[in-house]
TINUVEX-199366 format. One record per residue (C-alpha): residue in one letter; z, y, x. Coordinates in pm, whole numbers, plus 50000, padded with zeros to 5 digits. Last residue first. Example, Ala and Ser with C-alpha at 12.3 -4.5 7.8 and 13.67 -1.06 7.14 Angstrom:
BEGIN
S507144989451367
A507804955051230
//
This chain:
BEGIN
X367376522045779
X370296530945748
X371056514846138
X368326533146265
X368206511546602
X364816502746552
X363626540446574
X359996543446498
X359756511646343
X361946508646142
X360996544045974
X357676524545944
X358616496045768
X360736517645538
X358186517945263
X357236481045261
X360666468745246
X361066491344955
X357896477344805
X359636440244817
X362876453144712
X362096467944407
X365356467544315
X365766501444089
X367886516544420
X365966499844621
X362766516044559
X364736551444585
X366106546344948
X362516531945011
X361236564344915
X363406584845054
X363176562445376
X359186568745363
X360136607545298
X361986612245636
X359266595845835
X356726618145705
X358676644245834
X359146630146169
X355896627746223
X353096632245969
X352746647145626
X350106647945326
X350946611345244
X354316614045213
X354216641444959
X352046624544743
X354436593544768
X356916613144679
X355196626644366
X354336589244301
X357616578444304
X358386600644089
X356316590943821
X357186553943869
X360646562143781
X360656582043484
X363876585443415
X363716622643323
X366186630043639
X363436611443830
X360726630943667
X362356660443753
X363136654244085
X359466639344189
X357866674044040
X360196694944195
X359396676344564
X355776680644429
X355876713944385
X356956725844676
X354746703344879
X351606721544701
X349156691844852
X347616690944494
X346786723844434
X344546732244113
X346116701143969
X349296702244142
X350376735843983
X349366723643655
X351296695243698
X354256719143743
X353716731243430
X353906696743308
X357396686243481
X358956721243364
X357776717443002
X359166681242996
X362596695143149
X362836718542854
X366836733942971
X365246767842877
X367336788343181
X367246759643463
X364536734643386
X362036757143159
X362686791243402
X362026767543678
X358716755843554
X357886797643462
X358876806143847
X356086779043945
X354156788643653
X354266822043792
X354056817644148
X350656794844078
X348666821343870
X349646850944203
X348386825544405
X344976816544231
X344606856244163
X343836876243802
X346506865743629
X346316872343303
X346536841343122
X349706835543373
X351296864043304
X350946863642903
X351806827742930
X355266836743136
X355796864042850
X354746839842547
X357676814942710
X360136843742741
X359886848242356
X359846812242273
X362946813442505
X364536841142284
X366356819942000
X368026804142323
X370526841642325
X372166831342683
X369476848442876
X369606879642642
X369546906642947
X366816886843155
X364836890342795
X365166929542822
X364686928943226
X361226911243118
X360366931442792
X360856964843070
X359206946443350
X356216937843087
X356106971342978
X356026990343265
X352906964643334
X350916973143094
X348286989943244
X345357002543023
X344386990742726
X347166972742544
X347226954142234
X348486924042361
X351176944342562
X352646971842335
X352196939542037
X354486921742292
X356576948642327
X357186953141989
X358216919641923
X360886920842143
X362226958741989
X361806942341670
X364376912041785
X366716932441948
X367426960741715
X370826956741665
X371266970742044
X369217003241961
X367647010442356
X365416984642265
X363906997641933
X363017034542096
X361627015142410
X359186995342238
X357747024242029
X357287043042335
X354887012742478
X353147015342173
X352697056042137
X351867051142510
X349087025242467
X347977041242161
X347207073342316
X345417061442600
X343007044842344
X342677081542199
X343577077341819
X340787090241591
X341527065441325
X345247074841272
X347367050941180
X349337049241515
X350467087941489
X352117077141148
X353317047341286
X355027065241588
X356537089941284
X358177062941134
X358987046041407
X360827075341523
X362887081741138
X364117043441216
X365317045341530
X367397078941566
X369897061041760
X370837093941882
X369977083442248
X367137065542173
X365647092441920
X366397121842163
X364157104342436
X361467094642250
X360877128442016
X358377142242308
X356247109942234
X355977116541891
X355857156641937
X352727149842204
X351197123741916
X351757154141664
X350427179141832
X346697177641703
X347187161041394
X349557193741257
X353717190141251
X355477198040952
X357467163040914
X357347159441314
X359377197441318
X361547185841074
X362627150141261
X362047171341606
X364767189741473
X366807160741350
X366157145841686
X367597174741849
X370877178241647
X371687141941736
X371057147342084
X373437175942166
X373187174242522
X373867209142550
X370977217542735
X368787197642531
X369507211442235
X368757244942373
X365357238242511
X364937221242149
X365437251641946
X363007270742235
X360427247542140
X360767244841745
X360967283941730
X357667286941996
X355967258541723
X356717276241400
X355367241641200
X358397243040978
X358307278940846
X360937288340632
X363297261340722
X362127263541081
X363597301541144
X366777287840971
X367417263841257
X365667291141499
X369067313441343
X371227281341436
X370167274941765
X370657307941889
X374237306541700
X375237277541875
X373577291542226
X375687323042216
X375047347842483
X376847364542798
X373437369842952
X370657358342676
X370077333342389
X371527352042194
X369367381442218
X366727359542177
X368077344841848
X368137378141734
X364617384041805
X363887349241632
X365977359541316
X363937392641276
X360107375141317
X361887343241076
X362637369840773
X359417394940842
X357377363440779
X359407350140516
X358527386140275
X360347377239977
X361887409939944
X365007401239812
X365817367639962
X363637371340284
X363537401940383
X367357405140335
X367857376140526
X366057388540790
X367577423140843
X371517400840825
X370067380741116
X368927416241293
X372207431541223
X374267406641362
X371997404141661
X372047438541744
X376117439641730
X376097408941991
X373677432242215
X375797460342207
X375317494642133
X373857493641771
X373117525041637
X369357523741560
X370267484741437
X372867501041217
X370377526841046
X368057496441012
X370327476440842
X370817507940588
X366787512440623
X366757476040488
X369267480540213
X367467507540038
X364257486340050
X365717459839865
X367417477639570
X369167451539357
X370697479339184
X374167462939238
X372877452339626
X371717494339724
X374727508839616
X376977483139821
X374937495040098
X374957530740026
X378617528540022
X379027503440379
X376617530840526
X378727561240408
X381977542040554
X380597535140894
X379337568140967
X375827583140943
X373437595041186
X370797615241051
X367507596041112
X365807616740850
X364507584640686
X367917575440653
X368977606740463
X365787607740209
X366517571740117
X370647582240063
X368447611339832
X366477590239614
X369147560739542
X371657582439430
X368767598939145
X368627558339077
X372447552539089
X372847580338804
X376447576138743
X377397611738755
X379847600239032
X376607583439177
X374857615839138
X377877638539302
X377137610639608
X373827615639659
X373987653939656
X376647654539910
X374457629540148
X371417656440083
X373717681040154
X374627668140529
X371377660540543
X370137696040539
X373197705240707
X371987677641038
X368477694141024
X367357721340793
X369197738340537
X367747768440300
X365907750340078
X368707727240029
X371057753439863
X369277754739544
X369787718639569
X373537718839609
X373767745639335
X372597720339112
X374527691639187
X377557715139169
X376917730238855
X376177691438736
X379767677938916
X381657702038707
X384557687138822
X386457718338841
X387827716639192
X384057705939306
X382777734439145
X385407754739343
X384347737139662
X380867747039618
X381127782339556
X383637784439866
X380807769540065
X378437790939926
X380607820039982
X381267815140374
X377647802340395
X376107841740283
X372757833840372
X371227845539967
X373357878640038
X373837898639738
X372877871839526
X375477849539740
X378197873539677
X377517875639328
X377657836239308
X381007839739517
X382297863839232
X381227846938889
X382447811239121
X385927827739191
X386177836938766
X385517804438701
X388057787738953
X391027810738818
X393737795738991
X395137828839029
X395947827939363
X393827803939510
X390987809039356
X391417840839190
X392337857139544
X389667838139751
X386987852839540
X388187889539552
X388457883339956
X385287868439971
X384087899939750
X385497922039998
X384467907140331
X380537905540130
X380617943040057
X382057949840431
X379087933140600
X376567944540311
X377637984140431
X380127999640179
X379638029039943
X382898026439699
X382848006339413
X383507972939581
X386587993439714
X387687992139375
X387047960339308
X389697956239605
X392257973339429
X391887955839088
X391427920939258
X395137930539456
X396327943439104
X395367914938989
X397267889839249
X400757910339235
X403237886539386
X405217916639497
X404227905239877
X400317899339827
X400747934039701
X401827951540026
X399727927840215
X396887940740013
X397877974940073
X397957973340413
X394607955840407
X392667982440209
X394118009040455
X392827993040774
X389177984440584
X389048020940523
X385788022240270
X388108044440002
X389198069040262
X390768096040065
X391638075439750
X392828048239983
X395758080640160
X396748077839825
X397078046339769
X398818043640097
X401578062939990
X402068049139667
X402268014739811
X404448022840049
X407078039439747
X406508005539579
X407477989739902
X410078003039987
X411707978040240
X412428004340553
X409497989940743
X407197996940471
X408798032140390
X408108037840770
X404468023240770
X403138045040440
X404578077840608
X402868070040911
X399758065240700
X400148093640508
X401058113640825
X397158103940934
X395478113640582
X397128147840659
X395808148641014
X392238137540846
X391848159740606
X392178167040237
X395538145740130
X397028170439941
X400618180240072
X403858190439902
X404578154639934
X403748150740294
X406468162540487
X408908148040292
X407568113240312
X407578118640624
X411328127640705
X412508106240443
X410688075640620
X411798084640951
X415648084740785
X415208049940633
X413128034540971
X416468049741195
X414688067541473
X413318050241787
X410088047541635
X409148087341616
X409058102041306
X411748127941367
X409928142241689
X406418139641534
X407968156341239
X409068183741482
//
């Protein structure tokens, strides 16, 4: 029958009479009776009466004290009256009763919960999760609560030390995890040192960290001027740097820490030069290559592979003012035994950056130098030459370079006679350079080692004088010269009678064409006895005129010139 009346389609206020009724003149003793208590319990629930619920199910608690079903109810029951100590009060209670450790630690994380969150009472939650965690040293549900209620109260020591008696039992990522914590209650605490310690410990570990703890222990590690610290944060990134670019940033920024704060330049220029690689590669940035081997060779001049590849890319770009300042700093640092190979490397960049003055500086360096290889000189000389003629202000030095390139020379000099040559050719109308082209014709001529090749210069010299110099004197004794070694040259001595003629002198032309007459025959001998006549009467020397076209008479009487 109470089953009947109890059952759920019946009116909740009417079940819950019915139940209650049955059970009041009963003593909860056994199970069937501990049963109806429940059912009772659930009606008067249903129908709103809660006190008379919770009356119910307390006692139906005192029969099964461990019931974690019954313990629940009446928690709700309470949570819903507002009653937060009597919910600690009943579960206490249940503390009291024989329990296994799994239902022991459920209650006291539900005891714990309740006066945190409930009561607000943060150091009565940390008396119970601290008994919860001597009860069961694993428990992480109450160590974490433990912690976060220290945290709540700012009690940043309790904290701090229940962190580290929490350590021993971490390994791995929640070992670091509290070894970050730790670091961070001690800079709160403002003890950047004890900070220091354990952000060390988590980098060494190789736990991976996010962008916002790094940027922290960074800024940590420049206001305590903490060198090492920031390395293994660079480090950290470099570990965690996907691409290339990213590398490179990290690798400059490695180097510049080793240098200014831990004044290690060797560690500085080996980081910058493997991010300059990286630049240097697929998808790359040449300006930035070139500017991290820049700073490579202001902490080490003479780094020869950083000087190298620094002018490689230079080069490539055609940025010819940047390369001669390198080989400028490179030259400054450079050792005896590259720096004639430098010199002569540094030609090309100096002419084309006008770099004229810092060359010949280094040239004369290499120059001075006792143990100078003859072949040496010749091209440091010849290079010389071409640095100050490529500089159009330069004209005269770059002149007078070549001709100490070619007096002093040892081995073949003729580049540089072409080059002073097509130099001179250029500055044809410039007369302050004939003494110039004179000492080049002599030069030739000295040093001509054939009869022929001795007589095309002066020959090319003579005409230089008349046509280019305007010396008709030097033209007329050149080619004497000429004549002397060959006096039948006819060449020469139809120049010869021309000149002299234009120089007025009279007799000495007619004596080059009578020279010329002499060697010849026929017709051609013919033609030069009427020149000659032509020119005897033209100063009225009849009588040896008559005499010198005799014969043109008489080969051809009816020459009516003639």
């Amino acid at each position: 029958r109470i089953d009947r009346l109890g059952a759920s389609g019946v009116d909740a206020a009417r079940r819950a009479s019915v139940l209650v009724a049955a059970l009041e003149s009963q003593e909860i003793a056994h199970p069937a009776i501990a049963d109806l208590a429940r059912r009772a319990g659930e009606a008067l629930a249903a129908s709103g009466d809660v006190v008379r619920a919770l009356a119910v199910y307390r006692r139906a608690l005192a029969y099964e004290p461990s019931s974690a079903e019954l313990l629940s109810r009446v928690d709700a029951l309470l949570k819903e009256q507002g009653s937060p100590a009597e919910r600690i009060a009943l579960y206490r209670e249940a503390l009291d009763q024989p329990a296994t450790p799994a239902r022991r630690r459920e209650l006291l994380h539900a005891i714990g919960s309740i006066e945190r969150r409930d009561l607000g009472d943060l150091d009565a939650a940390i008396v119970t999760y601290r008994r919860a965690l001597d009860e069961d040293v694993s428990d992480r549900t109450a160590y974490d609560a433990l912690l976060e209620a220290h945290e709540a109260r700012e009690a940043w020591g309790d904290l701090y030390d229940e962190l580290s008696r929490g350590l021993a039992r971490e390994s791995g990522a929640g070992r670091s995890a509290i070894v970050l914590r730790m670091a961070e209650i001690a800079s709160v605490r403002g003890e950047p040192a004890r900070a220091i310690e354990h952000y060390r410990d988590v980098l060494a570990s190789g736990a991976p960290l996010g962008e916002a703890v790094l940027e922290t222990i960074e800024r940590l590690a420049e206001a305590e001027g903490d060198a090492d610290l920031s390395i293994q944060v660079v480090e950290q990134r470099l570990a965690m740097a996907i691409e290339p670019h990213e590398e490179g940033l990290w690798l400059e920024r490695l180097g510049t820490i080793e240098l200014e704060n831990r004044k290690r330049p060797s560690e500085a220029t080996a980081a910058w030069k493997r991010a300059a690689e990286i630049a240097e590669g697929p998808g790359g940035d040449a300006d930035r290559a070139a500017r991290l081997y820049d700073r490579v060779l202001d902490v080490t001049p003479d780094d020869r592979d950083a000087a190298t590849k620094l002018f490689a890319i230079h080069r490539r770009a055609g940025a010819w003012k940047a390369l001669a300042k390198a080989y400028e700093r490179r030259l400054a640092a450079s050792a005896d035994d590259e720096h004639e190979a430098l010199v002569l490397a540094f030609e090309e960049p100096a002419k084309k950056a006008r770099a004229t003055d810092p060359f010949l500086v280094e040239a004369d360096r290499a120059l001075a130098r006792e143990a100078i290889e003859p072949a040496s000189r010749d091209a440091l000389l010849s290079a010389r030459a071409r640095v100050l003629a490529a500089d159009p202000a330069r004209l005269v030095d770059a002149v007078a370079a070549y001709k100490r390139a070619i007096a002093e020379a040892i081995g073949d000099v003729e580049p540089s006679l072409d080059a002073l040559d097509e130099m001179l050719a250029a500055a044809r109308a410039e007369r302050s350079r004939d003494d110039d082209r004179r000492w080049l014709f002599a030069w030739r001529v000295d040093h001509a080692t054939e009869d022929e090749e001795r007589e095309r210069l002066r020959l090319a010299w003579a005409a230089a004088e008349e046509t280019l110099m305007g010396d008709l004197g030097a033209a007329s004794s050149l080619l004497d010269r000429v004549l002397d070694e060959n006096p039948d040259h006819d060449d020469a001595l139809a120049t010869s009678a021309r000149l002299r003629l234009t120089m007025n002198d009279v007799d000495g032309a007619i004596e080059a064409i009578t020279r010329r007459r002499d060697r010849s025959e026929g017709s051609a001998r013919l033609s030069l006895d009427f020149e000659l006549a032509s020119l005897l009467e033209r100063f009225d020397r009849m009588t040896e005129a008559v005499e010198a076209v005799a014969p043109v008479i008489e080969a051809s009487p009816a020459n009516a010139s003639a």
